[in-house]
C-alpha positions as CSV (number, residue, x, y, z in Angstrom):
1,X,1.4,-6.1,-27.5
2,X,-1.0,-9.0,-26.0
3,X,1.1,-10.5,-23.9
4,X,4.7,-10.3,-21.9
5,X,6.6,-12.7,-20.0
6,X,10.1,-11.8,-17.9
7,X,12.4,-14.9,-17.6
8,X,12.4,-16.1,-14.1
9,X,15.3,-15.6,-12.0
10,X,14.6,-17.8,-9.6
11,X,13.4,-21.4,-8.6
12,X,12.5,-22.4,-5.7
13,X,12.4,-25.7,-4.4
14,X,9.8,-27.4,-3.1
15,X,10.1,-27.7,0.4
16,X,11.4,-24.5,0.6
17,X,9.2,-22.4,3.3
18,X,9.0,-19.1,5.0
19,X,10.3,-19.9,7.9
20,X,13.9,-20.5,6.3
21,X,14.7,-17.4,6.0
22,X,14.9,-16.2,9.5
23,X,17.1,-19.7,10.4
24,X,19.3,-19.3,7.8
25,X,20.1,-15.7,8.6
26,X,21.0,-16.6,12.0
27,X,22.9,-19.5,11.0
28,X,25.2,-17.7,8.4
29,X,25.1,-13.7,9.9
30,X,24.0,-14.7,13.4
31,X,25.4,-10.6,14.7
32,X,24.1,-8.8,11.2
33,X,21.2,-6.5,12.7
34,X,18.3,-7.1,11.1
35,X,15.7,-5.2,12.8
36,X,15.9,-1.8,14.6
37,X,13.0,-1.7,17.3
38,X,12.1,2.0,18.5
39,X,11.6,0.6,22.6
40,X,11.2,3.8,24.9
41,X,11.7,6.6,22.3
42,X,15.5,5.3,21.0
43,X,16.2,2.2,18.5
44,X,17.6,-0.9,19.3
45,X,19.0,-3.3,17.1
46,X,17.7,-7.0,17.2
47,X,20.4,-9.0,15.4
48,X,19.2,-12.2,13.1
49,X,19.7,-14.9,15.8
50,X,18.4,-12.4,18.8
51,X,15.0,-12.5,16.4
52,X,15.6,-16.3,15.6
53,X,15.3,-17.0,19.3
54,X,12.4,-15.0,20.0
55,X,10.3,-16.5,16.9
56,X,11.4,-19.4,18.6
57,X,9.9,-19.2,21.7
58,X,7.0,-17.5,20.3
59,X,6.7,-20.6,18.6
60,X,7.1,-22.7,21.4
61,X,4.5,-20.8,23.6
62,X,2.1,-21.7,20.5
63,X,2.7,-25.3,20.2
64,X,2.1,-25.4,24.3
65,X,-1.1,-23.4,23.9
66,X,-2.2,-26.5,21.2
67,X,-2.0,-24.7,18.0
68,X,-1.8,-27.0,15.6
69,X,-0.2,-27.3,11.6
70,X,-2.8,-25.8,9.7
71,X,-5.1,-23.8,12.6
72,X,-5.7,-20.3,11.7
73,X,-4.8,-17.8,14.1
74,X,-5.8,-14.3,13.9
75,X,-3.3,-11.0,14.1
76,X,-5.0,-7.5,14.8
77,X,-2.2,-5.2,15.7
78,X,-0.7,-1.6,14.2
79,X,2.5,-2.2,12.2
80,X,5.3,-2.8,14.7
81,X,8.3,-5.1,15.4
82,X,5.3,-8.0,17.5
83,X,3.7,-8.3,14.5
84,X,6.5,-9.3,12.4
85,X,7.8,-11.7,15.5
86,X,3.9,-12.9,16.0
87,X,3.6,-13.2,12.0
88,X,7.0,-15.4,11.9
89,X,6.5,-17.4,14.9
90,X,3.1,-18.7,13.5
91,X,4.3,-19.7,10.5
92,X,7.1,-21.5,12.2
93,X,4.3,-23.5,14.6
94,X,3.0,-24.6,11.3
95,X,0.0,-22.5,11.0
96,X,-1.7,-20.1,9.4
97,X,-1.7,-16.4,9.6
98,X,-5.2,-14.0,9.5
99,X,-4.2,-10.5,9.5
100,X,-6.8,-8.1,10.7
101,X,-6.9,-4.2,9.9
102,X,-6.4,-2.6,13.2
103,X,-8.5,-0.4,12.6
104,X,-11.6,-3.2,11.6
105,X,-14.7,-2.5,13.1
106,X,-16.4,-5.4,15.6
107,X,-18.6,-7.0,12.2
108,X,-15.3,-7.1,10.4
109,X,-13.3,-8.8,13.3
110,X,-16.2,-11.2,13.4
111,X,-16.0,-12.2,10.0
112,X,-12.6,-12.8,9.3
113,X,-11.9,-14.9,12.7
114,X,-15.5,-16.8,12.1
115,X,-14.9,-17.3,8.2
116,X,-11.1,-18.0,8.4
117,X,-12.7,-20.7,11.4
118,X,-9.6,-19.5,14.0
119,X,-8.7,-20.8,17.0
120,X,-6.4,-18.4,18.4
121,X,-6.4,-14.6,17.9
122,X,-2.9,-11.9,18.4
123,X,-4.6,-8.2,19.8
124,X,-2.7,-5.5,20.3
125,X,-4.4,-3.0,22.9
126,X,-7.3,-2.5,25.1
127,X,-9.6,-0.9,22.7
128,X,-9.2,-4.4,20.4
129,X,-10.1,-6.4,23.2
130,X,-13.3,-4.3,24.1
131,X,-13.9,-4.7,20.5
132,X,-13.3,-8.4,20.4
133,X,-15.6,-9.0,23.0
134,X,-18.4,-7.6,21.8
135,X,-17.8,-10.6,18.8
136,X,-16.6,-13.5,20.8
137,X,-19.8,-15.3,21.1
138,X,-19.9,-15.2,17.4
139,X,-16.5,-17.0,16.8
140,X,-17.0,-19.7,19.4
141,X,-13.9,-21.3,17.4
142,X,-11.1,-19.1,18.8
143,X,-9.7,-20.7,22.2
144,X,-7.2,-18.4,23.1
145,X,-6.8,-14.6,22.8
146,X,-3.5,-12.7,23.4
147,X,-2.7,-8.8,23.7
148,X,0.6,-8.0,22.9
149,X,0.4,-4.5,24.9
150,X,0.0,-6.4,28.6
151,X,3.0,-8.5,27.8
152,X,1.1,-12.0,27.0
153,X,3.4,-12.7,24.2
154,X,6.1,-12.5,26.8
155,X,4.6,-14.9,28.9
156,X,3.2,-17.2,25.6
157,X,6.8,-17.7,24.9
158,X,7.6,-18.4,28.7
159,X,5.1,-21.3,28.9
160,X,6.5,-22.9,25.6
161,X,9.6,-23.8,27.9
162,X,9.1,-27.2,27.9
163,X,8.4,-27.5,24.1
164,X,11.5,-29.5,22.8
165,X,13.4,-27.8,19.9
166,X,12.9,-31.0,17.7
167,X,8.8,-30.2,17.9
168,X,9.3,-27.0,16.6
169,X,12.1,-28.6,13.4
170,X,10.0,-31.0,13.0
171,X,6.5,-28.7,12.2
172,X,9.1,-26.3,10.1
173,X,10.0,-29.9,8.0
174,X,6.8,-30.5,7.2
175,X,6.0,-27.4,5.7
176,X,6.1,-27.2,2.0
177,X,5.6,-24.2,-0.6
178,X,2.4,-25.5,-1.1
179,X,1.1,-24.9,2.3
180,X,-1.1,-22.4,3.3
181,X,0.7,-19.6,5.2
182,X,-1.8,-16.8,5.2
183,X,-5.8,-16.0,4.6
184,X,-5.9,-12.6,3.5
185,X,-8.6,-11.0,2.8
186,X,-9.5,-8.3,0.7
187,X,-10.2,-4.8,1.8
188,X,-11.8,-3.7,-1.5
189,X,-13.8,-0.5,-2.4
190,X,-16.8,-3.4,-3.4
191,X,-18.3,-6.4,-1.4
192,X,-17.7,-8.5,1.3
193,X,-13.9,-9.5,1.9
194,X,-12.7,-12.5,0.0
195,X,-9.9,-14.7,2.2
196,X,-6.9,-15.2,-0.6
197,X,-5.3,-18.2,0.4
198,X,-1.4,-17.2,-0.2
199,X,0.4,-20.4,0.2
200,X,4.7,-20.0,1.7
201,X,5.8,-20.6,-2.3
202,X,3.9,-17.9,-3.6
203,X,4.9,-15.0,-1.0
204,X,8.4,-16.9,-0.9
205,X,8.9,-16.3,-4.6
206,X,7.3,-12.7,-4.7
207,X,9.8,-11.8,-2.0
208,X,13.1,-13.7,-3.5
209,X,12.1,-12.4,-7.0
210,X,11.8,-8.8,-5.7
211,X,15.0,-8.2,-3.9
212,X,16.6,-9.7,-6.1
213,X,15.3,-7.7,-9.1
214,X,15.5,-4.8,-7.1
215,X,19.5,-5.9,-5.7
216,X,20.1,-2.1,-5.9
217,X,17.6,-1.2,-3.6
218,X,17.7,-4.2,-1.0
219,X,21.5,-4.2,-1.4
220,X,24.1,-4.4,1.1
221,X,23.4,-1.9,4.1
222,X,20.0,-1.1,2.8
223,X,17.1,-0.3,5.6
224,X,13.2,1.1,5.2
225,X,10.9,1.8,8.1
226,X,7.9,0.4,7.1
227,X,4.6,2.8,8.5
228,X,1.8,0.8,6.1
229,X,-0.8,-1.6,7.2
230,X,1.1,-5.2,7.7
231,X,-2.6,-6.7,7.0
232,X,-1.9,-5.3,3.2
233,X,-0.2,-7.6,1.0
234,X,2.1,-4.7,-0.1
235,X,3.6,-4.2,3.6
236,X,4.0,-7.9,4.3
237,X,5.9,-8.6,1.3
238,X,8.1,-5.7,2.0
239,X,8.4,-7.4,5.3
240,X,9.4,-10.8,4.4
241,X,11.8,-9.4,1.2
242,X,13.9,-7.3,4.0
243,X,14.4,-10.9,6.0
244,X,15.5,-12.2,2.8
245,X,17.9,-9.7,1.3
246,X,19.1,-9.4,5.2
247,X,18.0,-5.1,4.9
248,X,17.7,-3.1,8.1
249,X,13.6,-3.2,9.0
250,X,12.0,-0.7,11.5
251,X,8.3,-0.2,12.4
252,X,6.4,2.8,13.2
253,X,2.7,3.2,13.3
254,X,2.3,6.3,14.3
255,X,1.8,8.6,10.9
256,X,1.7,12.2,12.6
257,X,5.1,11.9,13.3
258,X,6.5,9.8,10.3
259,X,9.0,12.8,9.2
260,X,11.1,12.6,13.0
261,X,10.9,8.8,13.2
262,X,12.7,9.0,9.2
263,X,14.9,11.3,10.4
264,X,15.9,9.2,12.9
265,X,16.2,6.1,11.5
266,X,17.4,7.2,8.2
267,X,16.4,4.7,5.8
268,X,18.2,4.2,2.5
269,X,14.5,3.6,0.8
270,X,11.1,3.6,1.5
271,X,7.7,2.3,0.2
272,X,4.1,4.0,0.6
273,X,0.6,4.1,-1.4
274,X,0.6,7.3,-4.0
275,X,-1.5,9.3,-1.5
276,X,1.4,9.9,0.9
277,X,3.6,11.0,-2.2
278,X,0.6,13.2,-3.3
279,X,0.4,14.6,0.7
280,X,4.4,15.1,0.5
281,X,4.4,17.3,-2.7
282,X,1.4,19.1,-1.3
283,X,3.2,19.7,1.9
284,X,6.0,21.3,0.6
285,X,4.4,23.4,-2.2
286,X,1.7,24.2,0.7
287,X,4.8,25.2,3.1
288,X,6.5,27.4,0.4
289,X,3.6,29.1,-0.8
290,X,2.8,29.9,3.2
291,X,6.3,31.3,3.4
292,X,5.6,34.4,0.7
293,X,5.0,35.3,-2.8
294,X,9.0,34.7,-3.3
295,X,9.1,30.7,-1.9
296,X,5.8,30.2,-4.1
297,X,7.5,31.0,-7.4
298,X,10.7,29.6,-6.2
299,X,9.0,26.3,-5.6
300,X,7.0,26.2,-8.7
301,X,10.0,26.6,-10.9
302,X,11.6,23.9,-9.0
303,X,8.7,21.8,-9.5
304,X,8.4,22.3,-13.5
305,X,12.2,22.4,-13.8
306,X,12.1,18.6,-11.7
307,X,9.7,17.1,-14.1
308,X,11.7,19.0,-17.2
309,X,14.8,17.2,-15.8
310,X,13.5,13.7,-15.3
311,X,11.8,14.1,-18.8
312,X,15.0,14.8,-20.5
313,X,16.6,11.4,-18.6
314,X,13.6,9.8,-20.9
315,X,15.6,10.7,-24.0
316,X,19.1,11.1,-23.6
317,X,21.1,13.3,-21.4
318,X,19.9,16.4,-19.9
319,X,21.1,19.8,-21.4
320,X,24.0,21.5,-20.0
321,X,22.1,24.4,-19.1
322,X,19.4,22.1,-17.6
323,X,21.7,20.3,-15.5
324,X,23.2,23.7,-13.6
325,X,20.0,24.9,-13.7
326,X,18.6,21.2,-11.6
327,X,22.0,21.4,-9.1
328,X,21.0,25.0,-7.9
329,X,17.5,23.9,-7.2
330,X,19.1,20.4,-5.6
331,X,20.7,23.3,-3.2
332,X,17.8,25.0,-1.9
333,X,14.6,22.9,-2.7
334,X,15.2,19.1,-4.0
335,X,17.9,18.7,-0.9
336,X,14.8,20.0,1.9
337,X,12.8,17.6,0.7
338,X,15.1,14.1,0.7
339,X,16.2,15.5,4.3
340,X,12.8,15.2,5.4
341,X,12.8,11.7,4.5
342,X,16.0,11.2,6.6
343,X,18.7,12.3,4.2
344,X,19.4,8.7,2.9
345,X,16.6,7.8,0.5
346,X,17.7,6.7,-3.0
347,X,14.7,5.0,-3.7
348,X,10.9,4.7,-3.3
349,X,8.6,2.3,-3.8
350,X,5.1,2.7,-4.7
351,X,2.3,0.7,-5.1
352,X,-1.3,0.1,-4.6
353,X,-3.2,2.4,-6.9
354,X,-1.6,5.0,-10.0
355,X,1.2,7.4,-9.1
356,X,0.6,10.4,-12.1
357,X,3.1,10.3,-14.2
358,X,3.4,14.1,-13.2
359,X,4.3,13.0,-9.5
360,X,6.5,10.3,-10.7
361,X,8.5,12.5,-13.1
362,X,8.7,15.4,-10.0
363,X,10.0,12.7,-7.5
364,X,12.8,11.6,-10.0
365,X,13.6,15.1,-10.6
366,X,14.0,15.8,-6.9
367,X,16.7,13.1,-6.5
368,X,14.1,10.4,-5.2
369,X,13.1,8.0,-7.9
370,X,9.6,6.2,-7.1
371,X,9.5,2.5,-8.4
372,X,5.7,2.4,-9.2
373,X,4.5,-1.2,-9.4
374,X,1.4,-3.1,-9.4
375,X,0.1,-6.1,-7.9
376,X,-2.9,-7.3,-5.7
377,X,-3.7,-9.6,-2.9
378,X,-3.7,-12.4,-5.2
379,X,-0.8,-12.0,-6.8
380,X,1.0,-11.9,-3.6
381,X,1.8,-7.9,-4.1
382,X,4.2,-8.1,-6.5
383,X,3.3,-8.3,-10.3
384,X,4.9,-5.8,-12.4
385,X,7.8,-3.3,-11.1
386,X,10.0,-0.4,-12.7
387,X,13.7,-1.1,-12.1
388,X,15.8,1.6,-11.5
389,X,17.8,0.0,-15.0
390,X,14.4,-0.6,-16.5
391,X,12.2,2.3,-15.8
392,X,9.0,4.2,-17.9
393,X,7.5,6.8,-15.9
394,X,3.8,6.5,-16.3
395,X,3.5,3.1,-16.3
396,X,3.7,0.2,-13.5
397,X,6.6,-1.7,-15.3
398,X,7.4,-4.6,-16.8
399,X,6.2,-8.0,-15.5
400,X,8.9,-9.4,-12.3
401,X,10.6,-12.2,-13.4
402,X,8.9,-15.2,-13.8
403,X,5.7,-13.5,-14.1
404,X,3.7,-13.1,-17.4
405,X,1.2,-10.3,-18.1
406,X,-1.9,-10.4,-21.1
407,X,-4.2,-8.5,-22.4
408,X,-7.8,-9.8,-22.7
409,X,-9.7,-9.0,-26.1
410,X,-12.1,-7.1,-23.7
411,X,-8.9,-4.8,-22.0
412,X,-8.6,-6.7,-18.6
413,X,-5.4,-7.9,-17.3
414,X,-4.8,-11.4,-16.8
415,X,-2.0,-12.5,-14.8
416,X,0.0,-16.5,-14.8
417,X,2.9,-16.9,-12.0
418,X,4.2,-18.3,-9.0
419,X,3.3,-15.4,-7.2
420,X,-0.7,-16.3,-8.1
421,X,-2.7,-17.4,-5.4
422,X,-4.6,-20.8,-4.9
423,X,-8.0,-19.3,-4.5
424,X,-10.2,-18.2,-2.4
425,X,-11.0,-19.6,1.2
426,X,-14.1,-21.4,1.5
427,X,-15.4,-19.9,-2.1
428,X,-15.1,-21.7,-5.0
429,X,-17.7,-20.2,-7.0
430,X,-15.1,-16.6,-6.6
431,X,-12.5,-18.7,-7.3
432,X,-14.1,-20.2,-10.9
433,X,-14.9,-16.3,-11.5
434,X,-11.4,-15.3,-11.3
435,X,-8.6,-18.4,-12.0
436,X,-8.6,-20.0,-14.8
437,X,-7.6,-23.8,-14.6
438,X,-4.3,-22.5,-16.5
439,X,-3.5,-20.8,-13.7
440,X,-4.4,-17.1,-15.2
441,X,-6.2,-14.8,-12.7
442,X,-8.4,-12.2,-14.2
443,X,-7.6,-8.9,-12.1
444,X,-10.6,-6.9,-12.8
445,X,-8.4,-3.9,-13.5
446,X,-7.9,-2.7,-17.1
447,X,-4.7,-2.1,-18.8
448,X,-2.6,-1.7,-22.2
449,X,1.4,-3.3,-22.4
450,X,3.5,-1.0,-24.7
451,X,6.1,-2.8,-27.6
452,X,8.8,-3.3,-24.6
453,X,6.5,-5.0,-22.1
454,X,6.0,-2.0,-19.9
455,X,2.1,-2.2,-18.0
456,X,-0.3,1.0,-17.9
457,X,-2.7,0.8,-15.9
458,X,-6.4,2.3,-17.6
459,X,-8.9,1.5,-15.4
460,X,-10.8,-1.2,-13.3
461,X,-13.7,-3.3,-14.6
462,X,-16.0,-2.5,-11.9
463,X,-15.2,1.0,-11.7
464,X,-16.4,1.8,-15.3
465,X,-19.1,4.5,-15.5
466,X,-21.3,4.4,-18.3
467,X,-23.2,7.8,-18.4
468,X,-27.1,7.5,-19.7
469,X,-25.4,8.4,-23.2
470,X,-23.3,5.4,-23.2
471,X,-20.3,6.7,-23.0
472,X,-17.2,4.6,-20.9
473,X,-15.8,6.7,-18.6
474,X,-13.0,5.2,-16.1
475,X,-12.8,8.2,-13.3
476,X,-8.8,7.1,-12.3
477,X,-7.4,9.4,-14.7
478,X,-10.0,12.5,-13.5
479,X,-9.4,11.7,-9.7
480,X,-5.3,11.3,-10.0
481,X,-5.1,14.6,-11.7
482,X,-7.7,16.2,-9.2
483,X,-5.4,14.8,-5.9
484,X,-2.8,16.6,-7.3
485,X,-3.9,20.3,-6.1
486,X,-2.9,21.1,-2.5
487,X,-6.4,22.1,-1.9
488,X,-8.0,18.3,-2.6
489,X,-8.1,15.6,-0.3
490,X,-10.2,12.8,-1.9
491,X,-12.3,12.6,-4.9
492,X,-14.7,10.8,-6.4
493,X,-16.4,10.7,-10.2
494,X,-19.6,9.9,-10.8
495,X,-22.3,9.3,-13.4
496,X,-23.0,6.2,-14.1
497,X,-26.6,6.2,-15.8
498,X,-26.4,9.6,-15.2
499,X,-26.5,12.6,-18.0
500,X,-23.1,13.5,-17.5
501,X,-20.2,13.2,-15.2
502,X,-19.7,14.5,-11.7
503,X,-17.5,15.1,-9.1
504,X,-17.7,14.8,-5.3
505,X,-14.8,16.5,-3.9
506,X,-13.3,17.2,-0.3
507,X,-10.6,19.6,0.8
508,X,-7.3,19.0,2.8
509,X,-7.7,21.0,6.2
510,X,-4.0,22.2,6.1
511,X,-4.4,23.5,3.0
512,X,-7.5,25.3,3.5
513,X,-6.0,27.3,6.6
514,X,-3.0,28.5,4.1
515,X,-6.1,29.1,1.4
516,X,-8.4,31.2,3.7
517,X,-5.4,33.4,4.8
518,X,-4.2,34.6,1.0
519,X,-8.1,34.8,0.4
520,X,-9.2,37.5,3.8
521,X,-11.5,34.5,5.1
522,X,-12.5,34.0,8.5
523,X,-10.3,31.8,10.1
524,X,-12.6,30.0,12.3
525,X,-14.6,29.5,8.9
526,X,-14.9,25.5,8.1
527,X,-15.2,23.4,4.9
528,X,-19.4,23.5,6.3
529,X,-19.0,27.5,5.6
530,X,-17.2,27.9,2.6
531,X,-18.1,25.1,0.8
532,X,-20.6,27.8,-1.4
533,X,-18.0,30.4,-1.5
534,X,-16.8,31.8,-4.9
535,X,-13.5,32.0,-3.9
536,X,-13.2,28.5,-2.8
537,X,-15.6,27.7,-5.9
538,X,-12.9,29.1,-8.3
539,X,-10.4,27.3,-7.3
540,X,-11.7,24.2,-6.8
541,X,-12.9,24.9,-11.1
542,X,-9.4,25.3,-12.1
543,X,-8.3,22.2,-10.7
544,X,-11.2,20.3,-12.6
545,X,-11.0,22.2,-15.6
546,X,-7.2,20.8,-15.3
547,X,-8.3,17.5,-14.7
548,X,-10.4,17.8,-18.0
549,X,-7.7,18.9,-20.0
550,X,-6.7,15.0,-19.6
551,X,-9.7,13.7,-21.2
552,X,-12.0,13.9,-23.7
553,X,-15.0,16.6,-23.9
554,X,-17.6,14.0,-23.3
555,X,-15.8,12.3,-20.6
556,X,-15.1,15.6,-18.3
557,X,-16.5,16.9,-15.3
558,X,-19.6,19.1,-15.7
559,X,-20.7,19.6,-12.1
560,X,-19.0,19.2,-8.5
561,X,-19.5,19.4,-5.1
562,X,-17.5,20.4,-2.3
563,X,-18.3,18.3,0.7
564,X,-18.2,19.7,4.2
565,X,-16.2,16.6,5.8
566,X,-13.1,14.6,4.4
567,X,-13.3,11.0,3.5
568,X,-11.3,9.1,6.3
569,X,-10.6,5.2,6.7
570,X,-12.2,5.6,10.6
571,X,-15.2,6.4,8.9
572,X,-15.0,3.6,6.9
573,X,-15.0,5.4,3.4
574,X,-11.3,4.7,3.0
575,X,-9.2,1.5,2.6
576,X,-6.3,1.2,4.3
577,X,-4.4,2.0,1.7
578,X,-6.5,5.2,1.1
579,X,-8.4,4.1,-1.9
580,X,-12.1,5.6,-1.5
581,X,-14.7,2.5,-1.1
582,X,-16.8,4.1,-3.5
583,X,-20.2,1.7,-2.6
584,X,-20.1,3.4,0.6
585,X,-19.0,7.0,-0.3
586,X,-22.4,6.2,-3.2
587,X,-24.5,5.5,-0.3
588,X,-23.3,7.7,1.9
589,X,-23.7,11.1,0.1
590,X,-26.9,10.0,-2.3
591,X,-28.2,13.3,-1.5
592,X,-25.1,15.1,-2.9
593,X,-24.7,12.9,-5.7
594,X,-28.3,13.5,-6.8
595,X,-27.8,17.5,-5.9
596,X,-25.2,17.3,-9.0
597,X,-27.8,16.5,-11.5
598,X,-30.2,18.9,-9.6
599,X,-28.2,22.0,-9.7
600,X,-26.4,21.8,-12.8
601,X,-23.0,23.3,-13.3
């Protein structure tokens, strides 16, 4: 199949804005909660017209502070409850939101704030505002700067006072769909960031069409703590769709202790990038294989039988013998792992870069059914989406309503929507590259639709290697399955114009502690000492020679190398979503890369 529309659901009108959705929640459930805020170690609930107030004042301190309709103002904060209120308060001023990584260096601060031309910028700690003002002679366009963490939102909103509520109706009338609500710009593995320019109909419809495809999920009662970057288009969606399906939204930064903050807020689902998924499964085959020989095997039949299970849902209904078989291993395994989510999860969403249908099928299996989608900054996240009525393990879905998905003669994927974006800021020669007058964005990423509309995912354009025999070789499909041993922490093919194709490979620390104690090795040894071992070098052969078993012969890995430090997103060979930025990993480790064709296998 070419091509594949889904009839829309919705239609929005259009002066319909962003903003509406916070009013009209605290007009019509003014005492519904819609936000739990962790303040001092507990949760508190802010209820829709408690957070209608505040974005309010917010707004008000804004307005007083001479923000204007249409002025781009900065945000560079973790994901917590101030940057939703900041994020909604600037939209209801009338301008424009810049999100910021908060984890940016000072040249990437710099160039969003000077090429987004703002006048106002939203920090969050200390260490931003040293960073900031290292920069702020080179963005002599921002006016005002803000830190959340020494209360200056507090006072912002205190010296809007005297801001009259019909200012703040009237900038909130004025806005259309059409206008701009966000420049967001790229974090890519390639080039300098783009700004999409995301107008409040296109993240509007993306979030409307969502829930309300997903009414299961975002149903009555539903609630997610949301831990991903709110400067990714995949977060802020999330964000906006709980506001308008009126779902229980929590923050929480602080990864290292995800699993207590789920346990204590208990959401009913949760969304993440397939790397935490990937870290998840490892974890608990890592912890049962730690616990003895016994836990080991227990936990690898529980994993084959999971993905046997969800299989058999494919085609019918599972075996009787199946079926008791899946409710003993519910008891002791599937159960441990849903508690650790918080015991309430009946769905996840995922998104961001290809699950593995192997993960997908063990997650289903285990009682927690990922939604895999797929979507980018210009499509306003959300593009296509498995349903939990309309699922296909192994792909990313069928197109959301109202979207329609085709297949270039060359492979790529072209999307047409409501959801697609205007362009890009202050780039018109990008935008010519990539949207077609028509309205059909080329996304650079390569895919195939199936007879029923569903999306696989095959590769990305620009990620291609052709080896010096000319043979196409997209590395997803090699790296997926090589993230799937415990052992692995990131990957990375290679070869283009090169004989043959290679691997650069780096192991999870946690892992390697459990590894070196079922293999006598020094404890105080590091990844630097054992990187040559052939122990280590065994393993880390199965694992590829698994990985090859998914291709053909001339597309698999002859060589490897184990590198001695991990790929992290400090170090700036990781996007925030975990996807390695493979010009700078390239650079980075030349040496290693060039060792590959050096050494042999």
């Amino acid at each position: 199949m070419r091509e594949f529309t889904t009839p829309a659901l919705v239609t929005l009108g259009p002066h319909e804005n962003l903003t509406d959705i916070v009013f009209r929640n605290a007009a019509e459930r003014p005492d519904a909660v819609s936000f739990s805020r962790k303040v001092e170690g507990r949760w508190t609930d802010v209820t829709a017209r408690e957070f209608a107030q505040e974005v309010t004042g917010l707004a008000k301190g804004l307005v007083a502070a001479d923000v204007r309709p249409g002025d781009r103002v900065g945000l560079l904060a973790k994901t917590r409850y101030e940057w939703t209120l900041a994020d909604f308060a600037i939209l209801t001023a009338g301008a424009v939101t810049v999100p910021i990584y908060e984890t940016s260096s000072a040249e990437q601060i710099a160039w969003n704030l000077a090429d987004s031309q703002a006048v106002a910028v939203i920090l969050e700690n200390d260490n931003h505002l040293a960073t900031y003002d290292e920069i702020s002679s080179d963005v002599p366009g921002v006016r005002a700067v803000w830190q959340i963490d020494r209360g200056d939102l507090d006072a912002l909103a205190q010296s809007g006072s005297a801001v009259a509520d019909e200012e703040i109706a009237r900038r909130r009338g004025e806005l259309s769909g059409a206008a701009l609500a966000t420049i967001l710009y790229t974090s890519g593995t390639t080039g300098r960031p783009k700004g999409c320019e995301l107008t409040h109909g296109n993240l509007l419809f993306d979030a409307v069409t969502t829930t309300r495809a997903l009414a299961e999920v975002f149903g009555e009662g539903s609630s997610t703590l949301l831990f991903l970057p709110l400067a990714h288009v995949f977060a802020r969606v999330i964000q906006f769709g709980t506001v308008v399906s009126r779902a229980r939204l929590g923050h929480t930064a602080d990864v290292k202790n995800l699993l207590p903050d789920l346990a204590a807020f208990r959401p009913t689902f949760v969304l993440s990038v397939p790397r935490v998924f990937e870290k998840i499964y490892n974890g608990a085959k890592t912890t049962a294989q730690a616990a003895g020989a016994g836990k080991g095997k227990l936990f690898e039949r529980a994993d084959a039988l999971a993905v046997r299970y969800s299989q058999a849902l494919d085609t019918g209904r599972p075996a009787p013998l199946l079926t008791a078989q899946h409710a003993l291993f519910d008891k002791v395994v599937y159960s441990r792992i849903r508690h650790a989510l918080g015991g309430q999860v009946r769905y996840a969403v995922s998104g961001g870069a290809p699950l593995g249908a192997r993960l997908g099928h063990f997650f289903r299996g285990a009682g927690i059914p990922v939604l895999e989608g797929y979507g980018l900054s210009e499509t306003s996240a959300g593009t296509t989406l498995n349903l939990p009525d309309s699922m296909r393990i192994g792909t990313v879905g069928r197109p959301l309503p109202g979207v329609t998905v085709r297949i270039a003669d060359d492979g790529e994927i072209l999307v047409q929507g409501d959801s697609v974006f205007r362009g890009y800021w202050r780039n018109d020669a990008a935008t010519r590259e990539t949207l077609e007058p028509a309205g059909w964005f080329h996304t650079g990423d390569l895919g195939e639709l199936d007879d029923d509309g569903f999306l696989r995912i095959t590769g990305r354009t620009k990620e291609i290697i052709v080896t010096a025999g000319g043979k196409n070789v997209s590395p997803a499909v090699l790296e997926d399955s090589l993230r799937s041993h415990p052992l692995v922490s990131q990957c990375m093919v290679v070869g283009d114009q090169r004989p043959y194709v290679g691997a650069l490979i780096t192991l999870d620390g946690e892992a390697l502690g459990i590894w070196k104690k079922e293999h006598a090795k020094p404890q105080d040894a590091t990844a630097r000492d054992l990187r040559d071992d052939p122990d280590l070098r065994a393993t880390i052969e199965a694992a590829v020679e698994s990985a090859n078993r998914t291709v053909s012969r001339a597309e698999a890995i002859r060589a490897f190398r184990i590198l001695d430090v991990d790929f992290t997103e400090e170090a700036g060979q990781l996007t925030p979503t975990l996807k390695v930025k493979r010009t700078v990993v390239a650079a980075e480790f030349a040496p290693e890369i060039d060792a590959l064709y050096v050494q042999g296998r």
